[in-house]
FIMAR-630544 format. One line per 4 residues: number of its first residue (from 0); for each residue x, y, z of C-alpha. Coordinates in nm, 4 decimals. Example, Ala and Ser with C-alpha at 12.3 -4.5 7.8 and 13.67 -1.06 7.14 Angstrom:
<nodes>
0) 1.2300:-0.4500:0.7800  1.3670:-0.1060:0.7140;
</nodes>
This chain:
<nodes>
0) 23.6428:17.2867:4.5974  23.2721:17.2149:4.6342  23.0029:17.1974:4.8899  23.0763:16.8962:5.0584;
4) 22.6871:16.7195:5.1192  22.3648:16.8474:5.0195  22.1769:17.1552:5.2489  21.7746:17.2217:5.2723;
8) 21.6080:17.4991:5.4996  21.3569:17.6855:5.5792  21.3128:18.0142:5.6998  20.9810:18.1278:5.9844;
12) 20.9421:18.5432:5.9573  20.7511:18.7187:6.1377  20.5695:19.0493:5.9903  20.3721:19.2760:6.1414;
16) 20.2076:19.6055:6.0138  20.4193:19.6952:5.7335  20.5010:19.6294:5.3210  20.6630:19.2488:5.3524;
20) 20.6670:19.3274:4.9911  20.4927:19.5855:4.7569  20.3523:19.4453:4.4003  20.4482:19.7035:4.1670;
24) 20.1263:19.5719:3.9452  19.9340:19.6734:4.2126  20.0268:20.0372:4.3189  20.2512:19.8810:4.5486;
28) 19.9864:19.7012:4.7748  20.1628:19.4118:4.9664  20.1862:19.0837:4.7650  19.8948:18.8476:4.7526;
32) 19.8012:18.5240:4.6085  19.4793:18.4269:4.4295  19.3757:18.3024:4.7539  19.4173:18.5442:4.9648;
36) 19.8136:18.4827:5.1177  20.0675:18.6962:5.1335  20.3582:18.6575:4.9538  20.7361:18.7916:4.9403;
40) 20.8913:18.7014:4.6655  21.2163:18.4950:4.5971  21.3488:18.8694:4.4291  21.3063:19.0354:4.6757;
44) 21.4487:18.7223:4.9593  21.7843:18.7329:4.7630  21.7998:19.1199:4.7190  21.7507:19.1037:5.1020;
48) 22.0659:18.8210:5.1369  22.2921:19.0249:4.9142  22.2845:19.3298:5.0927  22.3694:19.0835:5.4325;
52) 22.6182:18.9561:5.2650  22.7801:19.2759:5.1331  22.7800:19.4177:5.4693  22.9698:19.1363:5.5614;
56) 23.2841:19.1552:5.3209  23.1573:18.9834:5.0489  23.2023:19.1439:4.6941  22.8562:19.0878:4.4949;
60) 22.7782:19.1625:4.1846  22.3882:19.2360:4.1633  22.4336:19.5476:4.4009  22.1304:19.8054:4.4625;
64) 22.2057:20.1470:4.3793  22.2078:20.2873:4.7305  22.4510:20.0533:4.8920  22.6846:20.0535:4.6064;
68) 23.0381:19.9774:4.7578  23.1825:20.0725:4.3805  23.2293:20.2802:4.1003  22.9958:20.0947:3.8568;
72) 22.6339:20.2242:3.7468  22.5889:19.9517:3.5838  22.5923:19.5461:3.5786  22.7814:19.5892:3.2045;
76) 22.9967:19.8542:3.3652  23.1143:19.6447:3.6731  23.1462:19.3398:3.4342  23.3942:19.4751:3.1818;
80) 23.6126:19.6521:3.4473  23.6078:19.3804:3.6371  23.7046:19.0874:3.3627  24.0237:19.3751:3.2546;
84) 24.1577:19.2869:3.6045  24.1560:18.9225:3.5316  24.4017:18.9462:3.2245  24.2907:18.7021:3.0371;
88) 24.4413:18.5606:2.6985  24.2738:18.6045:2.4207  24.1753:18.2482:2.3795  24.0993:18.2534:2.7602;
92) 23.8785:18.5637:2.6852  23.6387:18.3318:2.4282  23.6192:18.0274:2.6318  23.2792:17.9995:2.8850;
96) 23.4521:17.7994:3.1472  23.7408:18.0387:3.2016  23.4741:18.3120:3.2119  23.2315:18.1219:3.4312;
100) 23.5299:18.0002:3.6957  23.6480:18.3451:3.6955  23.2746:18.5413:3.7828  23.1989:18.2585:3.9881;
104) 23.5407:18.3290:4.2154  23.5295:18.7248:4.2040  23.1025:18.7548:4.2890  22.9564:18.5251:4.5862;
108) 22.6429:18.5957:4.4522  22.7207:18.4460:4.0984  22.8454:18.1433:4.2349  22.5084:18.1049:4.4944;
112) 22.2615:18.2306:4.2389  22.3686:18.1632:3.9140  22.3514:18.5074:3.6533  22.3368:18.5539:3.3024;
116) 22.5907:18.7524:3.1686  22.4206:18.9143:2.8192  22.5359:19.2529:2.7697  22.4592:19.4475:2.4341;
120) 22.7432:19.5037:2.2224  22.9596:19.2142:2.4271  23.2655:19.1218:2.2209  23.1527:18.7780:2.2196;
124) 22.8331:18.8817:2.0819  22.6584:18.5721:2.3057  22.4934:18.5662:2.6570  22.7643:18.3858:2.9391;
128) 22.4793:18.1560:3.1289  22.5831:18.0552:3.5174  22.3793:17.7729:3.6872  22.3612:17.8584:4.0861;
132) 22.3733:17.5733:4.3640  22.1206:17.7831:4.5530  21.7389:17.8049:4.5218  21.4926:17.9903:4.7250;
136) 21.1214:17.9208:4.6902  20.9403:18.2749:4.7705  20.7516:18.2899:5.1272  20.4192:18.2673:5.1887;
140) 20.2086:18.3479:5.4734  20.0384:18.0858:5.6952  19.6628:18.1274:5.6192  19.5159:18.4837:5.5037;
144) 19.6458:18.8181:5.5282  19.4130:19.1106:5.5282  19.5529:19.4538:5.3780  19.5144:19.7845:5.4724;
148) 19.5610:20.1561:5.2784  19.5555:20.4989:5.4350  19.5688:20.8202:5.2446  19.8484:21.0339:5.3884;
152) 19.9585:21.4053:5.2831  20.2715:21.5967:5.3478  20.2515:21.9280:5.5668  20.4427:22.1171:5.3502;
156) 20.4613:22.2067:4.9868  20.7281:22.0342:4.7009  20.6631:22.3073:4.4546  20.3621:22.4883:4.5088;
160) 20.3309:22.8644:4.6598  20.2306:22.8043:5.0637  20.0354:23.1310:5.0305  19.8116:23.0136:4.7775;
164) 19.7450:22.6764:4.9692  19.8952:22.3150:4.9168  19.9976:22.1756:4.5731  19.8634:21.9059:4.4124;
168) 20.1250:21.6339:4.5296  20.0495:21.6445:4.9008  19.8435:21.3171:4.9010  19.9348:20.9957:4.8472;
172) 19.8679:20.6258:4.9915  20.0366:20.4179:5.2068  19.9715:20.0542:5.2696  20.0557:19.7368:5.5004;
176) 19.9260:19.3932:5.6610  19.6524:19.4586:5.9102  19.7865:19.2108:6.2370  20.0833:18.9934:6.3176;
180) 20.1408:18.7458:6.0037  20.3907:18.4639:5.9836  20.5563:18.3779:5.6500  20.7441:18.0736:5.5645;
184) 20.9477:18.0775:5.2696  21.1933:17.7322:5.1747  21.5343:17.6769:5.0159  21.8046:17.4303:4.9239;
188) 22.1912:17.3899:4.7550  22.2574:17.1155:4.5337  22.6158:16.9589:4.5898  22.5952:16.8964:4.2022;
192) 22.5968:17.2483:4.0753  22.8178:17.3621:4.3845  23.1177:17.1380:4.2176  23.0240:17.3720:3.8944;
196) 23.0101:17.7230:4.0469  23.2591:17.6844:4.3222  23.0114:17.7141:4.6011  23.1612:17.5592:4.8885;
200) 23.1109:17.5095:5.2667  23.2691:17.8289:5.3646  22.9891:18.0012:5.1474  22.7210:17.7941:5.2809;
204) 22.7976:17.9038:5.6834  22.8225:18.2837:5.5376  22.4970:18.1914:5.3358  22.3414:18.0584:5.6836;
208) 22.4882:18.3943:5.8758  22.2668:18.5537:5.6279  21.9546:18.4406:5.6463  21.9238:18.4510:6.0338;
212) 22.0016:18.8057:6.0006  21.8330:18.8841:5.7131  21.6169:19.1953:5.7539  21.8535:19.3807:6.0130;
216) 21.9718:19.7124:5.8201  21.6612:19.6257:5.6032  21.4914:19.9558:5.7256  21.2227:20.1561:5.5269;
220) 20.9128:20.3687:5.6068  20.6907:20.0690:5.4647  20.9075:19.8278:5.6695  20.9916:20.0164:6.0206;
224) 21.2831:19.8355:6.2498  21.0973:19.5558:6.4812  20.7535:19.5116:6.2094  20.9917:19.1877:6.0726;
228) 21.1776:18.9095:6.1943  21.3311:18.5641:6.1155  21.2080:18.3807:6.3797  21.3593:18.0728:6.3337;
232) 21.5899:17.9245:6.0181  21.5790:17.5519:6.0418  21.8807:17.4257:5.8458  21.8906:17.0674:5.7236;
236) 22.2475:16.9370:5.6453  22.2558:16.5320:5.5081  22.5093:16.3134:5.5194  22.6025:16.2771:5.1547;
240) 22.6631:16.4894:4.8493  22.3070:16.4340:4.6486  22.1067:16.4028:5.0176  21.9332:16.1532:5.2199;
244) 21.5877:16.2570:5.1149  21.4689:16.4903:4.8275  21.3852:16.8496:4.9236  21.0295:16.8150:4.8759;
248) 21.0256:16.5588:5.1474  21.2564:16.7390:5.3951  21.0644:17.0588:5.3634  20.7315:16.8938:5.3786;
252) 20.8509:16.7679:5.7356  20.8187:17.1360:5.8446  20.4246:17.2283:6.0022  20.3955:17.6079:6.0729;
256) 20.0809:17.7459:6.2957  19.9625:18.0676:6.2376  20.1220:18.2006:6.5480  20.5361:18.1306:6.4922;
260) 20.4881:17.7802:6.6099  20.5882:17.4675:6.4579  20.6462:17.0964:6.4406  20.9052:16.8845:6.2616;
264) 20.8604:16.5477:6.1518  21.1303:16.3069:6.2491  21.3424:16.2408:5.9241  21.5696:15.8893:6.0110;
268) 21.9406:15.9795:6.0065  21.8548:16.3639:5.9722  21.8674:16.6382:6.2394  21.7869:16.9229:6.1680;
272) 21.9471:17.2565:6.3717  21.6608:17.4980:6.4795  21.8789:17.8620:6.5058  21.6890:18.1672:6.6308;
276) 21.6746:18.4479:6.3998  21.9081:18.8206:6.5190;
</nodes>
């Protein structure tokens, strides 16, 4: 079972004073282009649709540490307790399709993403590659973003003496997009790796679910609840398994304005749905 026809969006967020995305390069400054737009990147857009898609029931392997729903600290950990479960043969246990079919059925993120599977000391001694249906360009904004950095200190002490006056590690920075930005970020699954992976239609609606609700429990000091928003996912489904028109085309059909607003050029024989975001 497979993804029946070929699937394109795009995704309109809205951000306003916050940390879309901190560059860890750059003492954790928002992400910026060469030129001057911001950027979140395709990491941190999928880390953002697993932890959707965990809160909905779905079990996922790349989980982050605080909204662990397991007993695994570690990818290696929750991959060999995992594959005991499966009881494989031991001819089963060697072969990569077996493998593959069986991550691909127990993690919906395996089967949507793709993952390598190359754990030191692995019986098999060989990295277990999986090719995803889904790809997710990361977002940019629509024209340029200004920055802006504030030093901010604590009113009480970690570990110095309060009599003798505050310690050393009461200042710090903090820093966001000056303004109301929009950001646009674009994505597709291919029916051809889909028949691969097992990615099907069921996984594309919970996929879709997703994404319009994508930063809601997505709270953090740098991003406060209401500074971002999916505005609107457009979601482009064709009519046949390998599409009516390649993605660059379908996506290039999509004109964002700096305010939210946007235009879509008429593609013959495809209609796109325009969903609001939660």
């Amino acid at each position: 079972m497979s993804l029946t026809n070929k699937i394109d969006f795009a995704i309109i967020i809205r951000a306003e004073n916050c940390n879309p995305n901190g560059d860890p390069l750059d003492g954790n400054r928002p992400r910026l282009t060469f030129d001057n737009k911001g950027e979140i990147s395709d990491v941190a857009m999928k880390r953002k649709i697993r932890d959707r898609l965990q809160e909905a029931g779905f079990p996922i392997f790349v989980q982050c540490n605080e909204k662990r729903n397991d007993d695994f600290t570690s990818l290696k950990s929750r991959y060999d307790e995992t594959k005991k479960t499966w009881k494989l043969t031991q001819a089963e246990d060697k072969d990569f399709s077996t493998l593959r079919q069986k991550a691909c059925e127990q993690w919906y993120d395996v089967r949507a993403f793709g993952q390598v599977f190359a754990f030191k000391g692995d019986d098999a001694n060989v990295s277990l590659p999986v090719r995803g249906p889904v790809s997710i360009h990361p977002a940019f904004s629509i024209g340029d973003v200004t920055t802006f950095s504030q030093q901010i200190t604590k009113s009480t002490n970690s570990t110095g003496d309060a009599d003798k006056g505050k310690s050393a590690d009461t200042m710090g920075m903090k820093h966001r997009i000056d303004g109301e930005y929009i950001y646009v970020s674009y994505g597709s699954i291919n029916h051809q790796l889909s028949t691969v992976s097992g990615f099907n239609d069921e996984d594309a609606v919970a996929l879709k679910n997703a994404l319009i609700n994508l930063f809601k429990n997505d709270t953090s000091s740098a991003r406060p609840d209401g500074s971002m928003e999916v505005v609107k996912l457009i979601w482009w489904e064709h009519n046949c398994p390998h599409g009516q028109y390649s993605s660059a085309k379908v996506h290039r059909s999509l004109s964002v304005n700096p305010d939210g607003k946007y235009d879509l050029t008429n593609l013959n024989g495809l209609t796109p749905k325009e969903i609001d975001g939660f």
